[in-house]
C-alpha positions as CSV (number, residue, x, y, z in Angstrom):
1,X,0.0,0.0,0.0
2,X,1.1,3.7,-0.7
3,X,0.5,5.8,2.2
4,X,1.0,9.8,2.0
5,X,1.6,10.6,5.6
6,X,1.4,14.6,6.8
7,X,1.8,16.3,10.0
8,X,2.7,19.6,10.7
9,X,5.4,19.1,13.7
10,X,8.5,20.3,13.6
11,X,9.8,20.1,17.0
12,X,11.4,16.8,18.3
13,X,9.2,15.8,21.4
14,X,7.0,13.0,22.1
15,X,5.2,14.0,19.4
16,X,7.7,13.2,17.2
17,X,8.3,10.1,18.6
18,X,5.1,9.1,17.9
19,X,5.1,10.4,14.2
20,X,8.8,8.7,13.5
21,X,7.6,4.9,14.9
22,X,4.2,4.9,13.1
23,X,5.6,6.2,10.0
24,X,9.0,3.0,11.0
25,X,6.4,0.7,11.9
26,X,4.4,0.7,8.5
27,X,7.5,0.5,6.1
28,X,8.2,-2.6,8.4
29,X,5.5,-3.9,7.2
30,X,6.3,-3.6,3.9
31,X,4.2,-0.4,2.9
32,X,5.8,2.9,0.8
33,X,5.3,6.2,3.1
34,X,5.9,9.6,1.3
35,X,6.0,12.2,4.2
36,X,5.0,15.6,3.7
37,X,6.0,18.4,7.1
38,X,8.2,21.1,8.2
39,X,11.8,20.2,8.2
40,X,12.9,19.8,11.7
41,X,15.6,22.3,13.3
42,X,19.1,21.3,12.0
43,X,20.9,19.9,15.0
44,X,17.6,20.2,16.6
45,X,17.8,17.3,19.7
46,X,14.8,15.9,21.7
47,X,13.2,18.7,23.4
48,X,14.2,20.8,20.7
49,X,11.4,23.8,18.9
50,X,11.1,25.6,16.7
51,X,12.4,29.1,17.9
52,X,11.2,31.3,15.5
53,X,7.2,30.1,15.6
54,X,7.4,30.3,19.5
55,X,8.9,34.3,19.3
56,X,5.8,34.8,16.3
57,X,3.4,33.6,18.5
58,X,4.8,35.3,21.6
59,X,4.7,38.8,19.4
60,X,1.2,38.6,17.2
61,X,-2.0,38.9,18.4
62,X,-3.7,35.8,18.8
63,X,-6.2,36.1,15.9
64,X,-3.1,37.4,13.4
65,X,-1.3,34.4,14.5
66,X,-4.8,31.8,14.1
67,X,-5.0,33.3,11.0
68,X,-1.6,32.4,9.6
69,X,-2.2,29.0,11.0
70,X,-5.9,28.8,8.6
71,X,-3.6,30.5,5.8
72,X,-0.7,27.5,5.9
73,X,-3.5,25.0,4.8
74,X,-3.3,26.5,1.2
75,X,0.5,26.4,1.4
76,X,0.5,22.8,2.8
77,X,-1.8,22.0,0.1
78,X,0.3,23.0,-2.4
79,X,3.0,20.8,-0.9
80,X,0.7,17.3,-0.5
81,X,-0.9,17.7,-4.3
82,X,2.6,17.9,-5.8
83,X,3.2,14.8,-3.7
84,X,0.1,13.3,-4.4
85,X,0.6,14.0,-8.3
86,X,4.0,12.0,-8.3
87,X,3.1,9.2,-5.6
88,X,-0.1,8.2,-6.0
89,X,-1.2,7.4,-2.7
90,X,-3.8,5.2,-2.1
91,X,-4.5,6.8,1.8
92,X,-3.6,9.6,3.5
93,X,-3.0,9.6,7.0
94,X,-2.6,12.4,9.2
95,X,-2.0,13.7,12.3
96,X,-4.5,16.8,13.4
97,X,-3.4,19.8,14.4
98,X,-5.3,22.4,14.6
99,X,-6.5,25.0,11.8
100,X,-4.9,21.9,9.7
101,X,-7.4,21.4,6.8
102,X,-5.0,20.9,3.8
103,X,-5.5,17.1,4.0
104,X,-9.3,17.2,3.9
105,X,-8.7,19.4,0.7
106,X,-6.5,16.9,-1.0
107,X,-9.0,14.1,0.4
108,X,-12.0,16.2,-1.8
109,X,-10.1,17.1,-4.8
110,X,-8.4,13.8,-5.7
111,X,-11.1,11.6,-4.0
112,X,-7.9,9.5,-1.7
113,X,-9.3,8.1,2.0
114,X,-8.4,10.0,4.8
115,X,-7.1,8.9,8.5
116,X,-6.7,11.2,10.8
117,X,-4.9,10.8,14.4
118,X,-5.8,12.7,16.9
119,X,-3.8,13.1,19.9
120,X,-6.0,16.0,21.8
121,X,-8.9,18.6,21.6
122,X,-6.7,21.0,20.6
123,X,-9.5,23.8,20.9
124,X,-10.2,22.8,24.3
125,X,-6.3,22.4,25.1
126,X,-5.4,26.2,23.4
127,X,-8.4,27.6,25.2
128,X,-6.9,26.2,28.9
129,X,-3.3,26.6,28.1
130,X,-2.7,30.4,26.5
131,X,-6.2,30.8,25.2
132,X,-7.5,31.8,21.7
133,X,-8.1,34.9,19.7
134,X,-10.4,33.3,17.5
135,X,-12.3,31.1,19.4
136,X,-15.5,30.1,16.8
137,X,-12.8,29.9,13.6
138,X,-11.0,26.9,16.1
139,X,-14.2,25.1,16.6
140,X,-15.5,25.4,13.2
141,X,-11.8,24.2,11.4
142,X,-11.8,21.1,14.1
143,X,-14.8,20.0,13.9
144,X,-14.5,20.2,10.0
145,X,-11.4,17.9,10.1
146,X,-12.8,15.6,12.5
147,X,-16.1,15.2,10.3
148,X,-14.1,15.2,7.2
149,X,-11.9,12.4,7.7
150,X,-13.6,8.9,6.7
151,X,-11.7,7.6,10.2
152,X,-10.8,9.1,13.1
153,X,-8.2,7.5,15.2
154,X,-8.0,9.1,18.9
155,X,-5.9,7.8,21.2
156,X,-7.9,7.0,24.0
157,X,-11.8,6.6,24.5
158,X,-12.3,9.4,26.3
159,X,-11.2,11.3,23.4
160,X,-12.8,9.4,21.0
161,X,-16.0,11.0,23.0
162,X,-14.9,14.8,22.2
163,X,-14.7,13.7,18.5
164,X,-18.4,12.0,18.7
165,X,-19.7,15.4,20.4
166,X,-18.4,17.2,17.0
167,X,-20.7,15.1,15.1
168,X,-18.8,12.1,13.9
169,X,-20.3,9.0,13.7
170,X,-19.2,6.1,16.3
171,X,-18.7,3.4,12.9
172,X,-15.8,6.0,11.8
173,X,-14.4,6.4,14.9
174,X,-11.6,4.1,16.0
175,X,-9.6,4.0,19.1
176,X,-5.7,3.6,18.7
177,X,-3.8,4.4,21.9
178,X,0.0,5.5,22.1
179,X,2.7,2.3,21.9
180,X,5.9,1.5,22.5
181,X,9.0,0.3,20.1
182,X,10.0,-3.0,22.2
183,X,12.9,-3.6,20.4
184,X,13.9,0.1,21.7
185,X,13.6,-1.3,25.3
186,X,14.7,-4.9,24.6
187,X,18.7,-3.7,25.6
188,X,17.5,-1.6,28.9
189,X,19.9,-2.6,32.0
190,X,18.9,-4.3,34.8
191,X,17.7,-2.5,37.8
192,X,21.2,-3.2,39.5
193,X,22.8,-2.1,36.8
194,X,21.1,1.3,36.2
195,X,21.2,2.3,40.1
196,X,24.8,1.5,40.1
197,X,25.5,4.4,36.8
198,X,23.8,6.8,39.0
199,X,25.8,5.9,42.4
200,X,22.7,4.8,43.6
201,X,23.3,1.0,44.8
202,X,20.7,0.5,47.0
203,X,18.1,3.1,47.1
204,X,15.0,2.9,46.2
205,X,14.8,5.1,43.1
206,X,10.7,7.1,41.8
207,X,10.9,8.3,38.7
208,X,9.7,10.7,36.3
209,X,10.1,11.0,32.4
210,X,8.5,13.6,30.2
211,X,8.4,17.4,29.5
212,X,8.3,18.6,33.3
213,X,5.7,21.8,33.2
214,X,3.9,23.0,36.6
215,X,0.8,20.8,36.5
216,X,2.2,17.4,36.5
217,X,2.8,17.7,40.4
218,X,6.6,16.8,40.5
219,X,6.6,19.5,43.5
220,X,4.3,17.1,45.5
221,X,7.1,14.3,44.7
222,X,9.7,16.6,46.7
223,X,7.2,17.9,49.4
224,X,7.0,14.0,50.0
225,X,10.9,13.6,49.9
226,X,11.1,15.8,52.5
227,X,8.2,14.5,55.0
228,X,9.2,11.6,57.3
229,X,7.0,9.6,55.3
230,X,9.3,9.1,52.7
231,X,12.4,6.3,53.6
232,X,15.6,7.8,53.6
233,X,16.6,5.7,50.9
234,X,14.4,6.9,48.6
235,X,15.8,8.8,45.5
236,X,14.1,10.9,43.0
237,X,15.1,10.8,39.4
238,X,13.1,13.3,37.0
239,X,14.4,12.3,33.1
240,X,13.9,15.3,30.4
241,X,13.5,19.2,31.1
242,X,10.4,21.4,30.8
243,X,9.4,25.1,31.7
244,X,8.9,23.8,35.9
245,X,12.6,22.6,36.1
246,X,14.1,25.7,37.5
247,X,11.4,25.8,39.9
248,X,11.5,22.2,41.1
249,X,15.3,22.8,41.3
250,X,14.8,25.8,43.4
251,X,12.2,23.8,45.6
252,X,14.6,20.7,46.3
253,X,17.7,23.3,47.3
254,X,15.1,24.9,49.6
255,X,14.1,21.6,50.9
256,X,17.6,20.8,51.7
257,X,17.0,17.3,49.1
258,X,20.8,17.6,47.8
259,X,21.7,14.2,46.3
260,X,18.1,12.3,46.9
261,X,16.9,14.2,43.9
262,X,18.7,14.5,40.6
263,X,17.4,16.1,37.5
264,X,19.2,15.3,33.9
265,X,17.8,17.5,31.5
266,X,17.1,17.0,28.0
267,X,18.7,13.2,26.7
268,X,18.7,11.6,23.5
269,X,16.1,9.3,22.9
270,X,18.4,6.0,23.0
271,X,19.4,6.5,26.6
272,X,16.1,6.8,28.2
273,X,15.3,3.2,29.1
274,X,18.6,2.8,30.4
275,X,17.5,5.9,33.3
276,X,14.1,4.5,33.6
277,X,15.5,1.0,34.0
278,X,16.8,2.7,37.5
279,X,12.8,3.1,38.5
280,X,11.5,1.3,41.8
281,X,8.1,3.3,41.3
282,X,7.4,5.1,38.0
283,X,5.7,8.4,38.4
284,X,2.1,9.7,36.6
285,X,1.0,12.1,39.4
286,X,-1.3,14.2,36.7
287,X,-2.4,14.1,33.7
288,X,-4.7,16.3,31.3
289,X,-8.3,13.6,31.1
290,X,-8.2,12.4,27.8
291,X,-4.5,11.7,27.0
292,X,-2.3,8.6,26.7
293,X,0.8,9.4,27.9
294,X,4.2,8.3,26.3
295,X,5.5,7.5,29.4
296,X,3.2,5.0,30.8
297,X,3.8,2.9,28.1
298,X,7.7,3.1,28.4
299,X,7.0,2.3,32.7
300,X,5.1,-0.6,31.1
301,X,7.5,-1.3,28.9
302,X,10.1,-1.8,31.8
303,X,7.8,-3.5,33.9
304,X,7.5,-0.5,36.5
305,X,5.3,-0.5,39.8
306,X,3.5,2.8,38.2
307,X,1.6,5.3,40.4
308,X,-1.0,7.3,38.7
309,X,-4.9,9.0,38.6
310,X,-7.6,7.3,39.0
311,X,-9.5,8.7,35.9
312,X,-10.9,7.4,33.0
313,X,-8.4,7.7,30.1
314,X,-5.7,6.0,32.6
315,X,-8.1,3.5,33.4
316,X,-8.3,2.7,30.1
317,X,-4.5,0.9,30.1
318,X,-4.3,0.7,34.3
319,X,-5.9,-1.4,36.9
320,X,-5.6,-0.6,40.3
321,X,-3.4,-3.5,42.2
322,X,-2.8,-5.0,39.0
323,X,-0.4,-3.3,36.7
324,X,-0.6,0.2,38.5
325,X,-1.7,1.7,42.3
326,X,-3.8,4.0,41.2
327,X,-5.1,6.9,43.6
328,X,-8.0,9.6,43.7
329,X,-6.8,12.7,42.1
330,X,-9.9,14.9,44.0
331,X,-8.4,13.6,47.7
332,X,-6.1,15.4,49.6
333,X,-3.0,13.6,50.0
334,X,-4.0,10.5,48.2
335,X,-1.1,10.6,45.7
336,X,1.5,10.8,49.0
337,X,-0.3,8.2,51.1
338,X,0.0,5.8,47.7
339,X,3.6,6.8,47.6
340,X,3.7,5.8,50.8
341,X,2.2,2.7,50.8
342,X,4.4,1.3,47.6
343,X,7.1,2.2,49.1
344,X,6.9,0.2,52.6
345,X,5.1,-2.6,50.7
346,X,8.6,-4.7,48.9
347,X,5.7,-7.4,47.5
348,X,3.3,-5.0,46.7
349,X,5.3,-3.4,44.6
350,X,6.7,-6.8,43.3
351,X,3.4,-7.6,42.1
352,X,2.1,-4.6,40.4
353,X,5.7,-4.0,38.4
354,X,4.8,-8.1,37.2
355,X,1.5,-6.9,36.4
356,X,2.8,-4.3,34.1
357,X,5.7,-6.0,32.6
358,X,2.6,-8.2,31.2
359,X,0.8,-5.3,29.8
360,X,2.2,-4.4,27.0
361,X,1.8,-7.8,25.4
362,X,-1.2,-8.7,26.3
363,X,-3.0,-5.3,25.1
364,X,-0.9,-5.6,21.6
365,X,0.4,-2.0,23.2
366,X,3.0,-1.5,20.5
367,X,3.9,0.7,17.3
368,X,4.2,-1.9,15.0
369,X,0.2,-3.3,16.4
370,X,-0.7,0.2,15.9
371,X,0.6,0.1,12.1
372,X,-1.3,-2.7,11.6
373,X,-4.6,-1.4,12.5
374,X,-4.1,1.4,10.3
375,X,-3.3,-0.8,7.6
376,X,-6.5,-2.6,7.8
377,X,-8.6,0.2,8.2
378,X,-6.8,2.0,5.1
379,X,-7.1,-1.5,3.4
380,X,-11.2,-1.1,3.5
381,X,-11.3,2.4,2.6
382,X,-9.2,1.7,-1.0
383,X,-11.4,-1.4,-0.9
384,X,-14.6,0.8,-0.4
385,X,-13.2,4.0,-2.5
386,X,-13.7,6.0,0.8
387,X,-16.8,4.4,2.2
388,X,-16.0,3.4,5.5
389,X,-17.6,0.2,6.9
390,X,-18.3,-0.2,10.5
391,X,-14.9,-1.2,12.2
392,X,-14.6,-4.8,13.8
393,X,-12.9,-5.5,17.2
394,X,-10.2,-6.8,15.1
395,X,-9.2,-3.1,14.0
396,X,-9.2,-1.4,17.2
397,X,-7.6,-1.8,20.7
């Protein structure tokens, strides 16, 4: 199959991560991909943006700068029929982003199936973080992708339920949540092993990977390093950088934390399992409600005792005492008292990281599963010339 794949990322984040194993994943399988997107920042490592859209944004009113991201459509357009015209796709597949609509152009004008990924309600998510200057031009571009695309893919159902509210049909709307590469976690250390690169030999290491920002709660984490609760072994290990690293630094000097807690920045993509290989407990203290975090699947990957929400989209992959310890988000202190409990409880937490290390295969939680749904849904839309037919369980999650 020839699959045309756009996106409109340029920064190299988990989002990228994502894009660069689907788009791995389904030449594995055998199937030609022609990409179309920005060219990355040269030198550009994980973490990395774009600077010069982050100072436009910063300086333009937000409806100047909304309307700029309407106006790239018909530039991105440009870009996908050329590629279309030489390629002859027989799908397109695409990840949303918002006032994105060139893909739904290409989809009218040359009649080629359309999948479209969608990681978040990006009008919801603008509107909450940094708000919009345009509010009714986000909804109506959204909801004209979502209802444009002959299948949506969201990554959890929760989401999946903001796209039905837009008016898409349940038949055309299939779940796909995030994976993992396991060949990419296959080489991780042991747990020995990783504590003793740190210096750690002995502790009992929580962890945290991601893009750190304020609401993710890592300042509970060192609150809790500080109480008597926490053992004095314990050791607190956040993997990556964010906007709330200065701060957390500034909290655990102030806390007088010194060695227990260690922060180490940005790190290439290929040396993350061998830091999270270090975990004792593997760290989700918030998360946005309809999101599938990267990182879960790379605890599960590991085989991690994971602490996390209670809350719908987690409980979608979680189960509490059997692959996770899950706690209520809306309870004072609940998060600390579960840190607590996993980390007097050496069987508890024996149990739940068994429970996890199981996870990953028996939910088919992996890029290359992932590539294969897509392949059989974009296998009954060239089928079908763009009708969709309802989706069996055999094509989602």
């Amino acid at each position: 199959m020839k699959i045309l794949y756009h996106h409109r990322t340029a920064s190299k984040d988990g989002q990228a991560v994502h894009i660069e194993e689907m788009i791995t994943a389904l030449r594995e399988l055998g199937h030609e991909v022609m990409v179309v997107a920005p060219q990355a920042p040269t030198g550009a490592g994980m973490g990395g943006e774009v600077g010069w859209v982050q100072q436009l944004r910063a300086r333009l009113p937000k409806a100047v700068y909304e309307i700029l991201e309407l106006a790239y459509s018909a530039l991105a357009y440009v870009r996908l029929a050329r590629a279309a015209k030489a390629f002859a796709p027989d799908v397109i597949y695409e990840r949303y982003y918002l006032f994105l609509l060139a893909c739904l152009m290409l989809k009218r004008r040359r009649r080629i199936p359309l999948l479209l990924e969608v990681n978040a309600p990006l009008v919801d998510e603008r509107m909450r973080f940094g708000g919009l200057g345009l509010p009714w031009l986000a909804r109506w571009a959204e909801g004209l992708a979502w209802r444009g695309a002959d299948v949506v893919l969201p990554v959890t159902q929760v989401l999946g339920g903001h796209v039905s509210q837009r008016g898409v049909p349940a038949e055309r709307i299939v779940v796909i949540p995030n994976g993992i590469n396991e060949a990419h976690f296959s080489a991780a250390p042991t747990i020995a092993a990783a504590k003793a690169a740190l210096g750690w030999d002995g502790a009992l290491v929580l962890g945290f990977t991601g893009f750190v920002r304020d609401w993710h709660g890592v300042d509970r984490v060192l609150h809790w390093m500080a109480s008597t609760d926490a053992p004095a072994n314990a050791r607190l290990l956040v993997v990556g950088d964010g906007p709330a690293r200065a701060d957390l630094e500034a909290l655990a000097l102030e806390l007088q934390l010194g060695e227990r807690v260690r922060f180490t920045g940005v790190i290439d993509r290929e040396h993350v399992p061998a830091h999270v290989a270090a975990f004792d407990i593997a760290l989700q203290p918030a998360v946005v409600p309809y999101a599938s975090p990267l990182k879960l699947f790379e605890y599960l990957a590991l085989g991690k005792a994971i602490v996390a929400p209670r809350q719908p989209n987690i409980e979608e992959v979680l189960s509490d005492g059997s692959n996770a310890l899950l706690f209520d988000a809306a309870a004072p202190g609940a998060f600390e008292a579960a840190l607590t409990r996993l980390c007097a409880d050496a069987a508890l937490r024996e149990r739940i990281a068994a429970g996890s290390a199981a996870t990953i295969t028996r939910m088919g939680l992996t890029w290359r599963g992932n590539a294969q749904r897509v392949v059989v849904l974009a296998g009954r839309l060239r089928a079908q010339d763009g009708a969709v037919a309802a989706p069996t369980p055999s094509a989602s999650r």
